[in-house]
N, C-alpha and C positions, 0 to 999 in steps of 0.2 A: 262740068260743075266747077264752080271758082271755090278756092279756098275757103270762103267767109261761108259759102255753103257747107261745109264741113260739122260748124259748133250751130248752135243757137244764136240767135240775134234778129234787131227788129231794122229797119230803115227807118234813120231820122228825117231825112231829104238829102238836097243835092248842094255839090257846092263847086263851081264851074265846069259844070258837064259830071262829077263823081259820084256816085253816091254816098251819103255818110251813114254810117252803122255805129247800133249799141252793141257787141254781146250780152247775150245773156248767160254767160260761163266764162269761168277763166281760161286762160289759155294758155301753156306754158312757153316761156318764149323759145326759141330755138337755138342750139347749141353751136350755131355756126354764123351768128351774127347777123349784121342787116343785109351780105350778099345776096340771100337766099327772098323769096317773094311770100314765103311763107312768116308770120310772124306769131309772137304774143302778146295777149292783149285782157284785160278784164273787162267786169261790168261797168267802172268806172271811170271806162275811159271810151272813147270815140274811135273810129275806124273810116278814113276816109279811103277810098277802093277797094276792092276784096282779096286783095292776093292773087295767086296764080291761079289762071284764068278768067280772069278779069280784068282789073288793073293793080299795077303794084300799091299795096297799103302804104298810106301813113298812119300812123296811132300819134295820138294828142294824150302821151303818157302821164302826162302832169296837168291835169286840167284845174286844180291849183293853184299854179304855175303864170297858166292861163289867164283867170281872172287875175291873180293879181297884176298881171301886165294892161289887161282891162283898165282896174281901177288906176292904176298909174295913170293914165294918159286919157282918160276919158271926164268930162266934166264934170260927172255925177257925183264923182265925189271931193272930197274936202279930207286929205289924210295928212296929219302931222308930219312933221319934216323925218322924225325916229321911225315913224309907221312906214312912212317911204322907203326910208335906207333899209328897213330890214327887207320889206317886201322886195327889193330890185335885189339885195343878197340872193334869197330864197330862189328869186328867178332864175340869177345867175348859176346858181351851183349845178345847174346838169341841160339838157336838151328838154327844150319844152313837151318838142314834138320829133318822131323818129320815123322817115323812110327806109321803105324794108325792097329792094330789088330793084329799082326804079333805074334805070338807062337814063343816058344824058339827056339823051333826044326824048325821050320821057319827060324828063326834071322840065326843059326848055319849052316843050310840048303846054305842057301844064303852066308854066309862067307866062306865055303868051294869052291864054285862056282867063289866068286869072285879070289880065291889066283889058279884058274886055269892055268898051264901054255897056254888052250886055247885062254885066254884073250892078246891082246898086250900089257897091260900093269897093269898085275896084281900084287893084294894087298899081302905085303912081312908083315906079323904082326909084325916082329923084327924092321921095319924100321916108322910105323908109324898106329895108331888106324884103321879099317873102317873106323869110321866116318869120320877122315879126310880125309883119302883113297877117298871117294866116296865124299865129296864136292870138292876136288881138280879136279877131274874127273870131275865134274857137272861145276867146275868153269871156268873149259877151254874151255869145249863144251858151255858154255853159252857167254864167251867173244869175240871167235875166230868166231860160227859158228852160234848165236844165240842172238849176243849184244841186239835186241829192248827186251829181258827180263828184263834188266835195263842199260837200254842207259845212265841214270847220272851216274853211277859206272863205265859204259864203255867210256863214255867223261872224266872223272876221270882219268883213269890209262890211256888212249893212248900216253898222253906226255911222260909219264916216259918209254913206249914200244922202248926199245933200239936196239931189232934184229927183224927178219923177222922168222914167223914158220916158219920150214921144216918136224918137224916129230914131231907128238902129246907126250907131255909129262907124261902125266896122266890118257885122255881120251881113254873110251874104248866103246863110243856110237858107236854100225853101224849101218850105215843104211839100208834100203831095196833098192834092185839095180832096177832100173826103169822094168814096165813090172812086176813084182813080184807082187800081191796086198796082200794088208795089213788087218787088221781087223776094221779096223776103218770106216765107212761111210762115212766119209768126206776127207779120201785118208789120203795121209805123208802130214808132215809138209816140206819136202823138194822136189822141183821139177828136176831130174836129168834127163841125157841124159845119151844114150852109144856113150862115145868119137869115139870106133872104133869096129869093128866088123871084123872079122877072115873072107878069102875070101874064103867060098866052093863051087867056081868052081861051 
């Protein structure tokens, strides 16, 4: 049993080979720092591997954070030069996203995986860090697809939202397509349909 098995939590999808998870409980984080593969996490934050015995977690602790790195950098929106400065502040004052056990050969593992040309919108190292790589990603899927992770960041930036998506700039979460089950107890965090289905006669 992997750690994420432990608490409550739904599968949101995958995100280069990982699974991503919601909790559905808090978690208290642990008293011996990110050594340890064990971490904590709430309902309002994401979970990309499960802990020990599985893969070591990251938590996207600031999904906040997140989107405002989103609206930074992404078309859609149109934010005052003040709304800027403050939002890259807010960014800056702590780690967006925190790895909890993870080996080097892990870290390296995982950043090969991500500059996949199987991903839709994988990490180019010439153009920008992982780390920002992967909060940008997290920021989009948490604004677009996932706002109640922090609905005051997301009342925040809607006025400044100048276009309408059409094609993900960043994100690279899939999901599992309905009918598929997941590993999680408590099912996905998303409820889909099949829009249409092929007529075999």
């Amino acid at each position: 049993m992997s750690y994420i098995d432990s608490f409550e939590h739904v599968l949101v999808g995958y995100l280069a080979g990982l699974p991503v998870y919601r909790p559905l409980v808090d978690i208290a984080y642990p008293d011996d720092g990110t050594d340890d593969e064990d971490f904590g996490c709430s309902t309002h934050q994401l979970v990309l591997g499960g802990g020990s015995g599985e893969h070591p977690g990251l938590v996207l602790e600031r999904p906040d954070a997140a989107m405002a790195a989103f609206a930074l950098e992404s078309e859609l929106f149109d934010l005052p030069p003040d709304e800027a400065a403050a939002l890259g502040d807010m960014i800056a004052a702590a780690p967006v996203h925190q790895r909890y056990g993870w080996r080097a050969d892990q870290v390296d593992a995982f950043a090969e995986r991500c500059r996949s040309a199987a991903l839709c919108n994988p990490h180019s190292p010439e153009r920008e860090s992982l780390v920002h790589w992967l909060t940008l990603g997290f920021g989009e899927f948490a604004y677009l697809a996932m706002p109640d992770l922090a609905p005051e960041m997301a009342a925040r930036l809607q006025p400044y939202q100048t276009g309408t998506p059409d094609i993900a700039e960043f994100n690279n979460i899939l999901l599992p397509p309905p009918g598929l089950p997941g590993y999680s107890p408590a099912g996905t965090a998303f409820d889909s349909r099949l829009r249409s289905a092929p007529d075999r006669g």
